[in-house]
N, C-alpha and C positions, 0 to 999 in steps of 0.2 A: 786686870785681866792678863797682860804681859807675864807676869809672876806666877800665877795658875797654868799657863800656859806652859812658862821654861819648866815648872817642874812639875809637870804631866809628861814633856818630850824627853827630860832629861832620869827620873826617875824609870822612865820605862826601860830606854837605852842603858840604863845600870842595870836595874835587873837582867836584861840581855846579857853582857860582859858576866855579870857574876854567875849566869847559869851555862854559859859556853868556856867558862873559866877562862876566861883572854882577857889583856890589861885594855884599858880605855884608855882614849886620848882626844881631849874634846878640842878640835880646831875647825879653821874655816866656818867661823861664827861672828857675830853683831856686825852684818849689815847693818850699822845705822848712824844718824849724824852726828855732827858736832854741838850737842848740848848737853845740860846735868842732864837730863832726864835720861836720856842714851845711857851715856856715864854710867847713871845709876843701873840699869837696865845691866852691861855687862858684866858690872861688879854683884849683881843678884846671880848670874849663872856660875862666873867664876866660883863666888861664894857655893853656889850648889856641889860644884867638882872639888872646890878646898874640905868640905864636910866630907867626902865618900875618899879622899885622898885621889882622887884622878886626876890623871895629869891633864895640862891644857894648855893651850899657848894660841895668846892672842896677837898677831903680826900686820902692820901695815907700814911698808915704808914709805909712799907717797902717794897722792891723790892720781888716778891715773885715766878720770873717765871709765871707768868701768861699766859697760853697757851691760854685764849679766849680774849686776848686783840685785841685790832685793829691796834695796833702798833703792827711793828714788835717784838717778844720776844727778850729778851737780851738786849733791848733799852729804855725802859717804865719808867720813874719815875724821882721825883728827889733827889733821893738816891739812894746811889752806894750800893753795895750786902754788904757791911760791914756794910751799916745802916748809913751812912753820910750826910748831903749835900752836 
């Protein structure tokens, strides 16, 4: 469902860019935790923007509590509260 979903949200937002003629840039994306499945999950979207050549960049440098995440809090990242992978 995950997969149907990224590229329903992601698909559309290209078309967008490509009819207003402006460069994309897919950031502030995968809220989600520290497992394969996650893992997998970002590397399905990335893969979506490495196909259409848009740029993107996924950033986290440490686990910070983030209370407006969309993952649950206590779960987010892939680093542990000591700053590891």
């Amino acid at each position: 469902m995950c997969e149907f979903v990224d590229s329903l949200t992601f698909n559309g937002k290209y078309r967008d860019v490509k009819h207003l003629k402006i460069a994309g840039f897919l950031t502030e994306f995968g809220a989600l935790g520290n497992t394969e499945k996650c893992a997998k999950e970002i590397d399905y979207v990335t893969s979506l923007a490495d196909s259409k050549f848009n740029s993107w960049s996924y950033w986290q440098y440490k686990y910070y509590y983030d209370i407006t995440t969309a993952a649950a809090p206590g779960i987010e990242g892939f680093y542990d509260f000591n700053g590891n992978l």
